[in-house]
Every structure is written in structure tokens, then in C-alpha cells.
C-alpha positions in Angstrom: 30.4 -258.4 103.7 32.2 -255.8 101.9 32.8 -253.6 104.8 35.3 -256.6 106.4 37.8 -255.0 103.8 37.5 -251.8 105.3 38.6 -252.8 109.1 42.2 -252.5 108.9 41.5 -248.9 107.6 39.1 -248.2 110.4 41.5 -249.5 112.9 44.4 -247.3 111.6 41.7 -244.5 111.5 41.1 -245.3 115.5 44.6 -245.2 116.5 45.4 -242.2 114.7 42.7 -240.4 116.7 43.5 -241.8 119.4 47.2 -241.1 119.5 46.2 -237.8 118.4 43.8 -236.9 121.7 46.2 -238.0 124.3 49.1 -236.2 122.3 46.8 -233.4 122.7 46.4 -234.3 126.7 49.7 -234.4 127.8 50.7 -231.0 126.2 47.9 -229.0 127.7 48.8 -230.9 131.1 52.3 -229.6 130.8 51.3 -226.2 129.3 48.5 -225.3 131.4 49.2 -223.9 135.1 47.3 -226.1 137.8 44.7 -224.9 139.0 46.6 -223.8 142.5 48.9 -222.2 140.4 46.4 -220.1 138.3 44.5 -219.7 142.3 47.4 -217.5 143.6 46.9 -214.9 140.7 44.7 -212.2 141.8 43.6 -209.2 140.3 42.7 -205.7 141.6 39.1 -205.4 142.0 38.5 -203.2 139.3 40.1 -205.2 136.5 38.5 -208.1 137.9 34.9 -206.1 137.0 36.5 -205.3 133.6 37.2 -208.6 132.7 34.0 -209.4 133.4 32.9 -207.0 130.8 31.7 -204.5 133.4 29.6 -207.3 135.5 30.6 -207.2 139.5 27.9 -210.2 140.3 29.6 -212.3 137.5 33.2 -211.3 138.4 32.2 -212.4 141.7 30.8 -215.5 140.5 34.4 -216.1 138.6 36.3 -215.6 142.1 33.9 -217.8 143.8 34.2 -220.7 140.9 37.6 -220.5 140.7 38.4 -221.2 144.5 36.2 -224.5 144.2 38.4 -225.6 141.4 41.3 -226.8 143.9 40.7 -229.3 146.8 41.9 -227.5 149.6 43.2 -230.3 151.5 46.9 -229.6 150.7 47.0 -225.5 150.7 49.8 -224.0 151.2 49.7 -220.6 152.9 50.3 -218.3 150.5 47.3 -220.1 148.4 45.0 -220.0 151.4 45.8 -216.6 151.8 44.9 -215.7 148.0 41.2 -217.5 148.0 41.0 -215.5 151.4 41.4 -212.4 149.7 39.7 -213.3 146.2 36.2 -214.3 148.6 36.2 -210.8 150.4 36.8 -209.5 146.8 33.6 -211.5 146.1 31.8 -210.1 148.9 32.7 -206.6 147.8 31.5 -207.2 144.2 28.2 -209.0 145.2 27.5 -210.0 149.1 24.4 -211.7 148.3 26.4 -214.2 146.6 25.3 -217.7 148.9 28.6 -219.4 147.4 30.5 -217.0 148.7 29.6 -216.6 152.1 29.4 -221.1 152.4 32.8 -221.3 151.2 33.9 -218.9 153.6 32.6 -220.5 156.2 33.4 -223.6 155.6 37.1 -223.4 154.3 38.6 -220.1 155.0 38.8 -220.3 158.9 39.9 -224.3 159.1 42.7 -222.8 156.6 43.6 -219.8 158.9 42.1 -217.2 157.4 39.8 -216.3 160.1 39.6 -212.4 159.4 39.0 -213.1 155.6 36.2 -215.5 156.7 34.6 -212.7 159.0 34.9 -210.4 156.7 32.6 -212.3 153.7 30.3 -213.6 156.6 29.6 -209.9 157.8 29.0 -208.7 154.3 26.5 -211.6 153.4 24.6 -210.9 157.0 23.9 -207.1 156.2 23.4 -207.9 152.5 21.3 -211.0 153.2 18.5 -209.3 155.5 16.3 -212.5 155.3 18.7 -215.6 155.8 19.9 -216.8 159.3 23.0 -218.6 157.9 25.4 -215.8 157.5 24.9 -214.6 161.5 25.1 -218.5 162.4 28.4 -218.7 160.5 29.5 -215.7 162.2 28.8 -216.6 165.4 30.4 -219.4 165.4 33.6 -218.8 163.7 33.6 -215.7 166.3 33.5 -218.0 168.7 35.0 -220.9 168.0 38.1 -219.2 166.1 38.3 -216.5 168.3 36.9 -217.0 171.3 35.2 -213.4 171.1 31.6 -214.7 172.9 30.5 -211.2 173.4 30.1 -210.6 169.5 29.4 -214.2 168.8 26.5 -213.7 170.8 25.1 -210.5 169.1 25.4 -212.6 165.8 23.4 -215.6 167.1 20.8 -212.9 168.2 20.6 -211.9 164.7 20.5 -215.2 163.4 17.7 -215.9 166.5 15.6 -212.9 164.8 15.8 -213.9 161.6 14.4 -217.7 162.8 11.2 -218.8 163.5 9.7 -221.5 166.5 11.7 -224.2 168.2 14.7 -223.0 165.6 14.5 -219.7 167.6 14.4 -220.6 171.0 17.4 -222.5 170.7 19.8 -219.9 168.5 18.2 -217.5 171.6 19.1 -220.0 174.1 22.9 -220.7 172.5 23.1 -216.8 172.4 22.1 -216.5 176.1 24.9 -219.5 177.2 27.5 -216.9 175.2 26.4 -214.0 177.1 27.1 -215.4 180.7 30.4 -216.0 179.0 31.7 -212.5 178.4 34.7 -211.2 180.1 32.1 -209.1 181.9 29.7 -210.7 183.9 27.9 -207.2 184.5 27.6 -207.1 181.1 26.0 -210.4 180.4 23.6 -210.0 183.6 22.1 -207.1 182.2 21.9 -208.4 178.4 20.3 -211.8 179.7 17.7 -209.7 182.4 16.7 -207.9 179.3 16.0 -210.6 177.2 14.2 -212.1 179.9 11.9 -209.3 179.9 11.3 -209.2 176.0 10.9 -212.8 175.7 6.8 -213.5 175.3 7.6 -217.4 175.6 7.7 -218.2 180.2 9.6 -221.3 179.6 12.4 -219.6 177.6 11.6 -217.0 180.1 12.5 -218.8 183.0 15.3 -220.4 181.2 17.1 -217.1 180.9 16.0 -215.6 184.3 18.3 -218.4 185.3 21.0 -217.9 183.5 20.9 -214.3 185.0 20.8 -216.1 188.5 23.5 -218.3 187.6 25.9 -215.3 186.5 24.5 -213.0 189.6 26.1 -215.7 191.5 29.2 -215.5 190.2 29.3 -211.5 190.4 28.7 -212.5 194.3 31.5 -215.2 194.3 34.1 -212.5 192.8 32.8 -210.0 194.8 33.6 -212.0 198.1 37.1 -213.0 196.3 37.9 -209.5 196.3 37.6 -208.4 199.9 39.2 -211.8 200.8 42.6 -211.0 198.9 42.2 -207.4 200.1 42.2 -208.7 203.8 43.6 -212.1 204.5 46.5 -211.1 201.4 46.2 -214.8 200.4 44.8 -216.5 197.5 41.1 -218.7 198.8 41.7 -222.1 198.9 38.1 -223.0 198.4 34.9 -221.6 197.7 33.8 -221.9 201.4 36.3 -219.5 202.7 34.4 -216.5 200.8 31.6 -216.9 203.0 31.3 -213.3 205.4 33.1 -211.3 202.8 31.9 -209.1 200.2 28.8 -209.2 201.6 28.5 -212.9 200.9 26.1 -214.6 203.5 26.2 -217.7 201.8 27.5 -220.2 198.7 25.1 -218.9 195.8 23.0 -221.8 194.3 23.2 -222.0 190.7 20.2 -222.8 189.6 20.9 -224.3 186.9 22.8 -227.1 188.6 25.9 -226.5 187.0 27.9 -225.1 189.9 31.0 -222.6 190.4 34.4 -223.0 191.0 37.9 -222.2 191.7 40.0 -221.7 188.6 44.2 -222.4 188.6 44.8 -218.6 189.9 42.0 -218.9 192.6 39.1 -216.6 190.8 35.7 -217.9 190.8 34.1 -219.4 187.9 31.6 -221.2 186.3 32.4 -224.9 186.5 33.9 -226.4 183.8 31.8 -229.7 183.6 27.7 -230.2 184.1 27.1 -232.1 187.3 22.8 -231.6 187.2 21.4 -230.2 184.6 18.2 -228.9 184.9 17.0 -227.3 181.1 14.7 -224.8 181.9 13.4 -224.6 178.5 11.9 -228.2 179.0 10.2 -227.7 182.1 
């Protein structure tokens, strides 16, 4: 029982160390920059590379590390702005990074920095030929963000291609309710008529022949509105009073079930809330 003797010693020993490590702790916790601090320095692309001894997919991989390092619950502008700019530096150096184009997605836009977030998802779509992610992101952050359905749409189409049975039909389906939702209903008619003629499935076939049926209708229903303002100089009251102008013989049925309506300025539309739907793509 020798070693009893030596426990005051090892005790001392303990506390020594012990003292020592947290000495050691709170000087690098008041020497070292937080990690939003050290965030909001950013380097020009090229010395970025060089500090990365020459490697652009591992100075990527640096940018890409060091914006996961802070939470970004409690961003301030200026720091969202920098992990913007450092994840379309990333995309730059390497846009088949899948970090890159993830965190783009899922923190740069909720942040405000919807162009940066665009930016990374565009790169990682034409870089990343095979993946379906990168177009889905973009869609929807075109859409949701910036209510730009027309290219939204073209992304989901990529994503569409890119996707394979039931996964298909319903990016195609998604892109098809974004085409009748352009600021040109022409436009969408003829996009959704000529996927209706390429599609080799008849119930998604029929499913977008009426979606064409259900924007035709409202190309009648503003047609109508038109030659109404035109002649009585007054704004319609309801849909009814179209009837007999514009060549409009009669209310168009959407088939659909959805329905048009009048919007606060008096211009037809689709209606804003689904009374019957009829999915097309079940039948």
C-alpha cells in the first residue's frame, strides 16, 4: 500500500493540469476571433486558390466548411452577405461541390441573399448534369423568392428530365401548374399544348391538355374583358357581364374544377381557392 503515499502528489499533479488546461481555454477564447468574426473575412478568389496551395476543389471545400461553422440563426447582414459571396466563390472554384449548392439552398435565400443562392444553384445544375436537386432548388427559390414562375418552371423541367417514374410525372405536373401561371397566358398555352404532345404517358396527357383548357379559358375571359372596357367604359362587375363580347358565347368551364374569377381591379383570373378538384393524372 505504498502508493497511498503518493496521492497527495497525484492530486497536486491533477490540479496543476487542470488549472493549466482551462488557463489555456480562456486565453484562446479571448484571443481567437469567433467564428462570425473570422466569417466576414473574405478573400479574392485567387488567393483563396493560393492558400490552398494551388487546389480550387479544396479552397472550395474551405469556403463551404467555414460557413457551417456558425449557426446562422442570429446573422447579421453584413455576415449573411459574406457566406453569400464566399458560396458563389465556391461554386466558381468547384460547382460540383453538393455542400455548396445544399447550403445555398437551404440558408442563403431564408437569409436574403436570394441572388447569391441562384447564382450557386445555377452553377451546380449545369455542372451537375445527372442530379435533379440543383434544378428543384432553383425552381423553387425562383419561385417562392421571387415569384419568377416562368423560369421556375423551365428549372422544374430540368429537374423533370433528369427524374424517373411517378418522381417525373409530378416535377412535370408542378412545372405545368407554373406555366398557366406566367404573366403570359399565350405563353403558357402554347408551352403546356406542347408538352401535351410530347408526353408518351395519356393520363399525364390529359392532365395537361387540361391545364391548356383551363388557361384557354382565361385567354377568352380577358379577351371578353377587353371589348367590355372598350365599350361600356366601366370596370365588369361580374364574370357574367362578359358574355356577347370578345367573341365570348358563353362562361368557359374549367375543366379542372377550379374556376375563374374577378380579381380587386376587375381582370379575370384563375380562382384563388380549389372548389372541385378533379386530378387528371389519377383518372
Amino acid at each position: 500500500m505504498s502508493w497511498l503515499r503518493h496521492i497527495p502528489a497525484y492530486v497536486a499533479l491533477s490540479l496543476l493540469v487542470l488549472t493549466f488546461s482551462e488557463t489555456v481555454r480562456i486565453g484562446d477564447q479571448m484571443q481567437r476571433p469567433r467564428p462570425v468574426d473570422e466569417l466576414r473575412v473574405r478573400m479574392p478568389v485567387p488567393l483563396q486558390i493560393l492558400g490552398a496551395t494551388g487546389d480550387q476543389a479544396l479552397a472550395a471545400n474551405i469556403d463551404v466548411f467555414r460557413a457551417t461553422l456558425v449557426g446562422t440563426g442570429q446573422l447579421d447582414e453584413e455576415t449573411m452577405h459574406v457566406l453569400g459571396a464566399l458560396q458563389v466563390d465556391a461554386s466558381l472554384m468547384s460547382p460540383m461541390q453538393e455542400d455548396n449548392y445544399y447550403l445555398a439552398a437551404g440558408i442563403l435565400p431564408w437569409g436574403g441573399e436570394v441572388d447569391s443562392a441562384i447564382e450557386v444553384l445555377q452553377r451546380a445544375t449545369q455542372a451537375r448534369t445527372f442530379d435533379a436537386l440543383p434544378p428543384f432548388f432553383l425552381g423553387f427559390t425562383q419561385q417562392y423568392f421571387q415569384g419568377d414562375y416562368l423560369s421556375a418552371a423551365h428549372s422544374i423541367d430540368i429537374a423533370a428530365a433528369r427524374s424517373s417514374g411517378t418522381n417525373r410525372l409530378g416535377l412535370q405536373a408542378m412545372a405545368a401548374r407554373w406555366y398557366e401561371k406566367t404573366p403570359d397566358p399565350l405563353q403558357a398555352l402554347s408551352v403546356l399544348r406542347a408538352m401535351a404532345q410530347q408526353s408518351r404517358d395519356q393520363r399525364f396527357k390529359r392532365y395537361l391538355e387540361a391545364r391548356a383548357l383551363r388557361v384557354d379559358g382565361l385567354i377568352q375571359l380577358k379577351n371578353a374583358e377587353r371589348e367590355f372596357r372598350a365599350t361600356v367604359n366601366q370596370v365588369p362587375s361580374n364574370l357574367d357581364v362578359l358574355v356577347g363580347y370578345g367573341g365570348l358565347k358563353a362562361l368557359p368551364i374549367d375543366p379542372t374544377g377550379i374556376g375563374y374569377i374577378l380579381d380587386k381591379n376587375g381582370h379575370p383570373d384563375f380562382a384563388g381557392k380549389r372548389q372541385q378538384i378533379k386530378t387528371m393524372v389519377n383518372k
